[in-house]
N, C-alpha and C positions, 0 to 999 in steps of 0.2 A: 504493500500500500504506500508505506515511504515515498517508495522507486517511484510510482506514477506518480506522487506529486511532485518530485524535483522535476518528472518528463513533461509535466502538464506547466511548472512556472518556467520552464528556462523556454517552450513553445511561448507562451505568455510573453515574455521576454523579448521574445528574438521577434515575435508580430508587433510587439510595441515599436520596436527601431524602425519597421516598415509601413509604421501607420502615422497620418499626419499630428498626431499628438504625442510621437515617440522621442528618446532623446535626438533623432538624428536631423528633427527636425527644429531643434531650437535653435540653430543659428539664426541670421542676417540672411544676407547677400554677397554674392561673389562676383566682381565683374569680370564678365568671361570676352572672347573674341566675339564680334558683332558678327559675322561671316559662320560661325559654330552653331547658333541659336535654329533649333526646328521649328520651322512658324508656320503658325497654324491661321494666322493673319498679319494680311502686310495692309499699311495705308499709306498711300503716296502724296492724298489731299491734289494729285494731278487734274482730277474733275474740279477743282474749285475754276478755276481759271489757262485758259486754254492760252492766249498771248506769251511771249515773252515780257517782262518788266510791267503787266501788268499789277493791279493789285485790286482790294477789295476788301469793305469792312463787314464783316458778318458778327448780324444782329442777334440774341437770343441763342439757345443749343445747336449745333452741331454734329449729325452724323456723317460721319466719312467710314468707310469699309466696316462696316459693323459697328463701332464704336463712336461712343460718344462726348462731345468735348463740350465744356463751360468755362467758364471763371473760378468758380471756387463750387465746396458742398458745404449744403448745408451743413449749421454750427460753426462755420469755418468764418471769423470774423477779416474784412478789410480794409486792412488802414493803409498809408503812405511810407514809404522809407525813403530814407533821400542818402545818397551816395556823390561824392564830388565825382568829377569827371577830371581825367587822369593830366596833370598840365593846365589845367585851365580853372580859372574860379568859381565855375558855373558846378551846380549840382542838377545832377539827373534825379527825378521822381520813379521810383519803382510801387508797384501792386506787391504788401505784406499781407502774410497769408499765417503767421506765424501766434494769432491769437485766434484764440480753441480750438475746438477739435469738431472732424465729421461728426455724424449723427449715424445710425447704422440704415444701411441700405446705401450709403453714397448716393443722396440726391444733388444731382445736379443743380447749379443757379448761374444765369447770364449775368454779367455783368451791366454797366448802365449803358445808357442808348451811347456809341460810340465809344466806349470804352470796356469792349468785351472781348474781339478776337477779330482777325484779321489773314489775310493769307496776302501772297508776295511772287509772285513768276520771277525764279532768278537768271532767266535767260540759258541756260546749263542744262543737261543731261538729267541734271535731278527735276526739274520745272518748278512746280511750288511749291511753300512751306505754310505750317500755322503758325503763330505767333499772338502772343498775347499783348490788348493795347491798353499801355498805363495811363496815369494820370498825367493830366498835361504837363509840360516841362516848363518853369517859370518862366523861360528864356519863349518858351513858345514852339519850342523845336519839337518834332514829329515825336508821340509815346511811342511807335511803334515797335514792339519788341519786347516795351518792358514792364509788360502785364504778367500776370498770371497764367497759365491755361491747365485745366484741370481735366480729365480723362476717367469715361467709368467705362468699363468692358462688359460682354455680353455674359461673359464667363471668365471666374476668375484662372489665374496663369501662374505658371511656374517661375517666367524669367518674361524682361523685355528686351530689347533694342530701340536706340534711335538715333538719329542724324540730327548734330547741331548747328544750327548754321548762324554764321554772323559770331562767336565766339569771339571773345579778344582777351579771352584770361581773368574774366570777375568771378563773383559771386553767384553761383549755380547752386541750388538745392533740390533735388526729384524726391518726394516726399511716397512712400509707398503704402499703400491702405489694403487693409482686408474690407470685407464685405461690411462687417460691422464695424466700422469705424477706426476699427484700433490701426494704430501705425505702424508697421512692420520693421520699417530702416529710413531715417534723412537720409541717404546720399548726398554726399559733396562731391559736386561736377568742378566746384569752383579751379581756375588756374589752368582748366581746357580752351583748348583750342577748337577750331570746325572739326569736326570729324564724325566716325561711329563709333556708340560706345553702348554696351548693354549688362545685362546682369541678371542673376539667376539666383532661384531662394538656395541658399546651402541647404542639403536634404533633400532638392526637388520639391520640397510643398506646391504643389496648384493653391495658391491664397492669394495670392496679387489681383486685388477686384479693380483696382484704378489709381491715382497717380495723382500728384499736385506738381507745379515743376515752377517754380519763381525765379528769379533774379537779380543781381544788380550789376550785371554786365556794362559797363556804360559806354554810351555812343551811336552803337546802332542797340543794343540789347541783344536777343535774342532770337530764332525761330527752330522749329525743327521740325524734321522731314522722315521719311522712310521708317517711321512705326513700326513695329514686329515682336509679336505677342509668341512667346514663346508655348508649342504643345507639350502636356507635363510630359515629361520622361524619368522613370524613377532611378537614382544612381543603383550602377549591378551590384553595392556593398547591400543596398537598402532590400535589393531582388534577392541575393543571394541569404537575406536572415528571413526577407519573408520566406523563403521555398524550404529555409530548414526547421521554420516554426513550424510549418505544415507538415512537414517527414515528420514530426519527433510526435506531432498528434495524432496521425495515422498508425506508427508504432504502436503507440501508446494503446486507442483502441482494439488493434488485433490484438494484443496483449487480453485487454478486457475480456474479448468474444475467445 
């Protein structure tokens, strides 16, 4: 009798590591290569606008390839932050996102009439971007870039990707959210440059429901392009304790019978 129950807790055991409430899933995030990521959705936001150097302010929510974009979610308070601009005595206005917290379910909320999102043809291979529009800049110069843009998924995910553009080495934060509001990891983007960069829950957890992404990038601020929701794929350490929790309980039974 013993015997079976050391073979019934060490199955218990080894299924916990392969279940999303096990230790193997209490890490962060890892950022992995953008090129590595299995996507089970890409958005390009190419449909917003067909022109090169064209651009366009979009009013209210946001679906682009399945997914949908706002300003912030609910609970999520916005205030202003002001950042100098590098050389120069002028300060840039940025969209702070950094007082409370979502609410569970991630409801989305537009920002105000002209100060919610925006997209950009940048004449290039990649075509358009999103980009969030801040509060106006004292000086009167263009917000665009340096809003907020927030993202809730149809289904949540293991890992994302995205393309930054306009980068110049500031203040970047990708805020990551489960379903229920709880925050998973801040990322610090800050001190990047354009490029791809993505990330993946350490464990493989699928719990990534949607995204907050701020800035205080200054000059142009920010946008970003080429979205890619990663499909969960479970690590073979996490496969290989599930499949031996499973042998040690099938043992265990014929034992029984």
């Amino acid at each position: 009798m013993k015997f079976k129950r050391q073979l019934l807790a060490a199955a218990l055991c080894s299924l916990s590591m392969a279940l999303p409430f096990g230790p193997a899933w209490a890490g962060a995030t890892t950022e992995v290569a953008y090129a590595s990521l299995t996507a089970a959705t890409t958005v390009s936001f190419n449909e917003l606008l067909a022109n090169p150097f064209d651009s366009v302010l979009i009013e209210g929510l946001l679906t682009s390839g399945g997914v949908q974009f706002g300003e912030r979610f609910a609970g999520q308070e916005l205030a202003i932050a002001k950042a100098p601009r590098p050389g120069a005595v002028a300060q840039d206005w940025f969209d702070d996102l950094s007082f409370g917290s979502p609410t569970a379910g991630l409801t989305l909320l537009a920002g105000a009439l002209g100060a919610n999102l925006g997209a950009y043809h940048y004449g290039d291979g990649y075509g358009a971007a999103l980009a969030g529009i801040g509060p106006q800049n004292a000086d009167g110069s263009d917000p665009f870039g340096f809003g907020a843009i927030s993202a809730r998924f149809a289904a949540p995910v293991s890992g994302l990707g995205l393309q930054l553009r306009d980068a110049d080495g500031g203040a970047i934060t990708l805020s990551l959210y489960r379903s229920d509001g709880s925050l998973i990891e801040a990322v610090d983007l800050g001190g990047r440059s354009d490029g791809f960069y993505a990330f993946t829950r350490t464990g493989g957890a699928a719990d990534i429901a949607g995204f907050t992404l701020t800035n205080r990038d200054s000059y142009y601020g920010i946008a970003i392009d080429n979205l890619v929701l990663a499909a969960p794929v479970p690590e073979p350490a996490s496969a290989l304790l599930a499949l031996g929790g499973l042998a040690v309980l099938t043992l265990a039974r014929r034992r029984r019978a």
